[in-house]
N, C-alpha and C positions, 0 to 999 in steps of 0.2 A: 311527530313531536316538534312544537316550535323551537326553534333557538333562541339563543337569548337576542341576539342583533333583533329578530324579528318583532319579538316580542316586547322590548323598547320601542320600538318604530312604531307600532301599532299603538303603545301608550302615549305617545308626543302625537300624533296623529288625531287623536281623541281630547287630547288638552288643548289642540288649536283649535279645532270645529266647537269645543264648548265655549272659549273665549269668541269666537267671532259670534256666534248665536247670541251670549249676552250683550254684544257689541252695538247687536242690530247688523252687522255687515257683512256683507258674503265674502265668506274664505277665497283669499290670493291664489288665483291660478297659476303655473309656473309654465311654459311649454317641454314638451313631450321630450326630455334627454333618454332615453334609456332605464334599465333600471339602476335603482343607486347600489351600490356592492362597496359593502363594509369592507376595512382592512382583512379584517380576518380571514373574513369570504373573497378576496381577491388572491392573497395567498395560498387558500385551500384550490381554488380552480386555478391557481400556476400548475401547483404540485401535481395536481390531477391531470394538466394536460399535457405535461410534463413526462408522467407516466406514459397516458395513451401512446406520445411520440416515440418513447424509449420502448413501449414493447412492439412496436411496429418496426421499429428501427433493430432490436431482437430477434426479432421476425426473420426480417432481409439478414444479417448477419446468421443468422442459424441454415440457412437457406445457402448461405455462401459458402459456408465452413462444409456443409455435408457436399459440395461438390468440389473441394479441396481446393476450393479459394482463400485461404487461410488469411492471407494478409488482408485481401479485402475485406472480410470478415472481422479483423480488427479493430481496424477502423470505423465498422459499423456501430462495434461495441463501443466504442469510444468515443462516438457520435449520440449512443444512448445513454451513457454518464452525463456528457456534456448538458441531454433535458433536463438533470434534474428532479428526475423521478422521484416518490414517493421512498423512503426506505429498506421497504420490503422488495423494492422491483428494482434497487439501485444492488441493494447484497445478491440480489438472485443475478445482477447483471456481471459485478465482481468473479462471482465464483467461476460462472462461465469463461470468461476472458479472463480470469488470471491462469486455468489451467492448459488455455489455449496459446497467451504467454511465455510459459513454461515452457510448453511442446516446441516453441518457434524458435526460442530462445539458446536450448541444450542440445535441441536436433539437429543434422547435418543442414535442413531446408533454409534456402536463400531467402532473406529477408532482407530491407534499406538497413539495418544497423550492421551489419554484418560486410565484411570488403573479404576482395579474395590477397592473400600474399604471395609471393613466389620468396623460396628461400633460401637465404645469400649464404656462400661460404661465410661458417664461424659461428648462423645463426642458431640458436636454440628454442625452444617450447618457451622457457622461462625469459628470454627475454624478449620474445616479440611479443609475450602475452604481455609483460610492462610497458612495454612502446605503446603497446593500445590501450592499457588502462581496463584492460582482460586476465582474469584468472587464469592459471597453468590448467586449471580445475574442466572451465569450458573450454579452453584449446584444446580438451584433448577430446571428450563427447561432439565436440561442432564436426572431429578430424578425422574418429574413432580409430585416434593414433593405438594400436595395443602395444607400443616401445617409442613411449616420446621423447627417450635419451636419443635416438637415430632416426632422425630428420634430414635427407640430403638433398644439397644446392639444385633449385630445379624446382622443389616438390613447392604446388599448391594448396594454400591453407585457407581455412574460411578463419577468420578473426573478428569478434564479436566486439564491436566499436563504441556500444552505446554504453551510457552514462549513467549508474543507476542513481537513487539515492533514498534516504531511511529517513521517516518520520514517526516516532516511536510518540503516542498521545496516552497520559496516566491516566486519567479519566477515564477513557473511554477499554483501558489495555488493549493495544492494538498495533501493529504495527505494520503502514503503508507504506512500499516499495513503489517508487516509481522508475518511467525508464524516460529520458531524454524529455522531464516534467509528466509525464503521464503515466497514468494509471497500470502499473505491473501486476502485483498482486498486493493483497492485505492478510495478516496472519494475525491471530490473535496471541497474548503473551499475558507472563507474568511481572509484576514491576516491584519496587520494594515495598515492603510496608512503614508505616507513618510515614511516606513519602521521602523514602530516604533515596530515593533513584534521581540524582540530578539532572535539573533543566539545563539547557541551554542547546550550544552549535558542539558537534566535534567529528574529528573523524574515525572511521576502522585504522588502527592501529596493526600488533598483532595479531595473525590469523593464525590458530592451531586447532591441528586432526588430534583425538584423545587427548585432551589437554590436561596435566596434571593441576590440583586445587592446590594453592597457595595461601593455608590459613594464617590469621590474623599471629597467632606466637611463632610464625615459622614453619610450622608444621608443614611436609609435603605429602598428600595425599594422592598418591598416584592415579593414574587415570585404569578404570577396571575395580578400584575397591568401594564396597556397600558405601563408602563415606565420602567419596567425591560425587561434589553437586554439579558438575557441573557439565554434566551430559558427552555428547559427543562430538560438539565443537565448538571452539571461541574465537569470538571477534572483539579484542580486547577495544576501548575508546582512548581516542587521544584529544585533550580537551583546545583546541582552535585560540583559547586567551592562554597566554604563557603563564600568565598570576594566579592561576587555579590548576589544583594537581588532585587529579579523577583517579591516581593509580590505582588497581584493582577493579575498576567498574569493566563492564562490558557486556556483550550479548552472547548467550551458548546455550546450550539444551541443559535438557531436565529429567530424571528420570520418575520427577512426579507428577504425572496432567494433569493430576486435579487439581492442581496449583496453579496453571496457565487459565489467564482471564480474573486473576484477582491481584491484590496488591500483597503478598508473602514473601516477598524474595527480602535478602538483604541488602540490597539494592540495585543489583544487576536485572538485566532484563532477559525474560529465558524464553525460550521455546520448547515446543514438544522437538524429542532428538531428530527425528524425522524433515520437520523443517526446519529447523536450525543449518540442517547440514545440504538443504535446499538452496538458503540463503548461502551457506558457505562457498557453494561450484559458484552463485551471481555475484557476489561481490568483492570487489576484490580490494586492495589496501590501499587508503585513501578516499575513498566511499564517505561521502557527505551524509551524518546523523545528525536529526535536529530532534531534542526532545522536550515536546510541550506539553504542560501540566493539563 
């Protein structure tokens, strides 16, 4: 089947040879450049080779991982984002590395974002996890502390250093985690409806495990009854401009997934409980949210 570029091109091609024939004069010769590639068709063969690069690049990265080169392996994958691939080969690239992410991130295994501590009389879990701008949450999975009240002077910690941050997109319901600007994972979500879930910059505020729902007359709905929405954990927002007051927005689970991936909520943004409470061990308070329409 022709395209449409082509199929113009063949009709101006036809209107020049019949003007010059009435002319009397033979058609302008031009010298040999290559062939001409329309906008559309230069963008379609980026994307294309774009892909090719990224599954090659998949490739090497899948290769790296099964011989438990894991970081190198990261970087491979994030080397195959960087092509540009087509949609379909960039979410199949995602899924991959963001579960491998995950695994480097929670596990005890050395990675560059990760430093070792030694720990000083006085210190605690809870605050050297704030010195680093680290969750109590992954201090203690990096440490596999099973009594992270009794930590002594001496003891070596792995301390997870890097820097996440949240971009929550309405359009698309989605929300992508990165780590030190790159690529962590992306989760899909629910947002408000008639777009009541506000744009802008803000950050995690409060963080709470079973969080009790705060309705609109007072009302408190504990956390455990049929009537609390709000899953099994929240990342309240704090809005970054002091002249705007977000109180009550934030991100937390849902105990209805067929709601996640559409705009229903009342304007918070939800997750399945599962990862909600995935996001809750990465990030910790202070966590940069930007959310664009």
């Amino acid at each position: 089947m022709r395209t449409r570029e082509s199929l113009v091109a063949s009709i101006t091609v036809g209107l020049i040879a019949c003007m010059a024939a009435v002319a009397d004069e033979p058609l302008p010769t031009a010298p040999m450049a290559g062939p001409v590639v329309s906008a559309p068709a230069a963008a379609t063969q980026e994307v294309a080779a774009g892909s090719a690069t990224a599954a090659q690049l998949r490739a090497e990265a899948e290769a790296l991982q099964s011989s438990n080169k894991w970081v190198e392996a990261r970087e491979k994958y994030w080397a195959a984002l960087d092509a540009k691939p087509a949609e379909a080969v960039r979410l199949a690239i995602e899924e991959r590395l963001g579960k491998l992410n995950l695994e480097l991130a929670r596990k005890p295994w050395p990675i560059p974002e990760k430093i070792v501590y030694t720990v000083q009389p006085g210190d605690s879990v809870k605050r050297i996890a704030q010195k680093n701008g680290c969750t109590i949450e992954l201090m203690i999975e990096n440490n596999e502390l099973a009594n992270p009240d009794k930590i002594l002077p001496g003891k070596r910690l792995k301390v997870f250093t890097g820097k996440f941050a949240v971009a929550v997109n309405k359009t698309r319901n989605d929300l992508l985690l990165t780590l030190n600007g790159r690529f962590f994972k992306r989760y899909r979500v629910g947002t408000g409806k008639y777009g009541k879930t506000p744009a802008g910059a803000f950050i995690v505020g409060d963080r709470v495990k079973e969080p009790a729902w705060y309705k609109d007359d007072g009302e408190v709905v504990l956390y455990g009854t049929k009537e609390n929405i709000l899953g099994t954990r929240w990342l309240g927002l704090k809005t970054t401009n002091t002249a705007e007051d977000v109180k009550g927005y934030g991100i937390h689970g849902t105990w209805e997934n067929d709601s996640i991936g559409k705009a229903e909520s009342s304007g918070c943004i939800r997750l399945r409980n599962e990862d909600v409470e995935e996001l809750y061990v990465l990030v910790p308070g202070g966590t940069a949210v930007e959310i664009q329409e």
